[in-house]
C-alpha positions in Angstrom: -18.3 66.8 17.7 -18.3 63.3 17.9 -22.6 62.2 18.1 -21.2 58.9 20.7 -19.6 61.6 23.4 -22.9 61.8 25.0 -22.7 57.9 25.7 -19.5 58.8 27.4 -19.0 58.3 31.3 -16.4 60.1 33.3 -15.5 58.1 36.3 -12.3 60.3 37.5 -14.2 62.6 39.7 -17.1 60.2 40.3 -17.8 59.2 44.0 -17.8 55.5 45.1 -21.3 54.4 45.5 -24.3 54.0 43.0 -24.7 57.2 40.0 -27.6 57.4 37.8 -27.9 58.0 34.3 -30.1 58.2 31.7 -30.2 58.2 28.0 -33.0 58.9 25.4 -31.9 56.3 22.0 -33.5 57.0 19.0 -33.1 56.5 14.9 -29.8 58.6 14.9 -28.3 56.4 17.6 -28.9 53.4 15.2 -27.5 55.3 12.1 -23.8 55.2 13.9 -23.7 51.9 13.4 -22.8 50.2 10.1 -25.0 47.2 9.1 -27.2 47.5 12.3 -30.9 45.7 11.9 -32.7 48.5 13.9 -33.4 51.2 11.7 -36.2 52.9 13.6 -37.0 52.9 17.5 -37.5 54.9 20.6 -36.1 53.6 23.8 -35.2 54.7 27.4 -31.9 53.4 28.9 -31.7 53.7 32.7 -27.7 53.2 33.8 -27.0 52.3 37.4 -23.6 52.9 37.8 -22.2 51.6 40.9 -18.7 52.6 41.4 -16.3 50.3 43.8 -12.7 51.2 44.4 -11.1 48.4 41.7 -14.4 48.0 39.7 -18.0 49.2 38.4 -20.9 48.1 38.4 -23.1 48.7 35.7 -27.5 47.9 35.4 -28.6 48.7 32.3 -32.6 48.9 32.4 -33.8 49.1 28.5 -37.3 50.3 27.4 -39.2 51.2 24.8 -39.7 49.7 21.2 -37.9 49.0 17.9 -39.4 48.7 14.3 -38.8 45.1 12.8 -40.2 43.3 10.4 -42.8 40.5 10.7 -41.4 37.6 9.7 -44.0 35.9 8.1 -45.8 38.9 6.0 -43.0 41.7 6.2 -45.5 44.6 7.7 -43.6 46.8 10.4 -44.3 46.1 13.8 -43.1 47.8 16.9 -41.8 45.5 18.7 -41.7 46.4 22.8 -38.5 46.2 24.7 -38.2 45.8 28.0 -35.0 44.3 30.0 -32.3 44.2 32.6 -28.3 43.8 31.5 -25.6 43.7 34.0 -21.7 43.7 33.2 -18.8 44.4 35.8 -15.9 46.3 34.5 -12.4 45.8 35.8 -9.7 47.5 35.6 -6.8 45.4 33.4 -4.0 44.2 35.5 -2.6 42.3 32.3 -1.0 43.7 28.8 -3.4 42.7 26.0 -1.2 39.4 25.3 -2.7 37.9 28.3 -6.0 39.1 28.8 -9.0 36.6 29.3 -12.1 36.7 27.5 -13.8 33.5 29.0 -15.7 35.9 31.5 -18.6 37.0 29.0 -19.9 39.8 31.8 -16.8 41.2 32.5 -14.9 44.1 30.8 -11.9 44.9 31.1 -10.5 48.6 30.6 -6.8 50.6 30.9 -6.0 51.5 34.3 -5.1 55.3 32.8 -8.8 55.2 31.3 -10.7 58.4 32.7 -14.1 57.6 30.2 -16.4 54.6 30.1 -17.5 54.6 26.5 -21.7 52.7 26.7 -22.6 53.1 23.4 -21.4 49.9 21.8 -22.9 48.3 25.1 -26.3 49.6 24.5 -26.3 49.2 21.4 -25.1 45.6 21.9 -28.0 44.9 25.0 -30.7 46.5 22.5 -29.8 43.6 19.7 -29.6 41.0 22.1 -33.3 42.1 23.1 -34.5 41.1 19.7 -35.3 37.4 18.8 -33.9 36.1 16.8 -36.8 34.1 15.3 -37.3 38.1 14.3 -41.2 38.8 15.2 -44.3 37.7 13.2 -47.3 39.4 14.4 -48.9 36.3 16.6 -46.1 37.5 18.7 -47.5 40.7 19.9 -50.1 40.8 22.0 -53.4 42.6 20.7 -54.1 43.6 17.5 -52.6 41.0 14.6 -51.5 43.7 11.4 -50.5 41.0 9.6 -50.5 41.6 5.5 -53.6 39.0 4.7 -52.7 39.8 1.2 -49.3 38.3 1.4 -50.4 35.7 3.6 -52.4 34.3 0.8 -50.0 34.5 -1.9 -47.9 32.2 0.6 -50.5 29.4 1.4 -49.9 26.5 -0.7 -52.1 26.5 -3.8 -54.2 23.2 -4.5 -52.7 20.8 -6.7 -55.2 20.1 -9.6 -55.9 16.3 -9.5 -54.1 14.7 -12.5 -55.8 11.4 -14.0 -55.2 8.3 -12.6 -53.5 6.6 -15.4 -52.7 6.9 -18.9 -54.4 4.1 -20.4 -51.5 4.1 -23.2 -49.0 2.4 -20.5 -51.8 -0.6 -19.6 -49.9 -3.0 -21.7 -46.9 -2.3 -20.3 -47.8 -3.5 -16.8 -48.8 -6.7 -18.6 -45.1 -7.6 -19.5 -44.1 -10.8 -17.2 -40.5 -11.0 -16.4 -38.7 -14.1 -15.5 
């Protein structure tokens, strides 16, 4: 069985008006995805699915947290996430030759579609959640974990004073040219 059929919406027999749905994302959901940054996380996806006779309506409400990376030392951090993505889905009137992607909230899906696949949008609204300056620990509010050992190996060491001048050269300052 396919692990993305969960994330699978069948609007066929679906009334107009708002549906709700819920999904629980975890470390397997991020493991379907090749070369995703979030290896780790827990996070609760509210769906408001508003269904209109030519197009839908869909609130995503993300929360929860993700394991990343400080920045600056390279300790784990959960990282909280908590926000609102909406996207309108139309049904496509035009073969794929003439389709426009200018509209970044839109989506455009086959008028014999039954299923509205939101995994890749999820997983999509969860990466655009995360900074992209990716976390250092001043960041989160509270405790600070950060790794004071490797903070210290990356402070500039003092430069050890050298002498002034290498009394050897002297005479050549002394040279006059014309």
């Amino acid at each position: 069985m396919d692990p993305l059929r969960q994330y699978e919406i069948a609007f066929v027999g679906l009334k107009n008006g708002i549906h709700q749905f819920t999904f629980q994302i975890d470390e397997p959901f991020f493991l379907l995805f090749e070369g995703s940054i979030v290896r780790e996380g827990k996070m609760e996806v509210k769906l408001d699915f508003n269904k209109g006779i030519s197009f839908f309506l869909l609130k995503f409400m993300i929360s929860g947290w993700v394991k990343l990376p400080c920045d600056r030392c390279s300790v784990d951090l959960k990282y909280p996430i908590d926000e609102d993505y909406d996207i309108v889905v139309k049904f496509d009137p035009h073969s794929d030759s003439e389709k426009d992607d200018s509209m970044a909230d839109v989506i455009y899906i086959a008028r014999s579609a039954s299923l509205l696949d939101v995994s890749q949008l999820i997983y999509e609204f969860i990466n655009l959640s995360i900074p992209l300056n990716r976390v250092n620990c001043d960041n989160l509010k509270g405790e600070k974990p950060c790794n004071q050992d490797i903070l210290k190996r990356l402070t500039p060491q003092k430069v050890k004073k050298q002498p002034a001048k290498d009394p050897r050269w002297d005479n050549l300052s002394k040279i006059k040219f014309n």
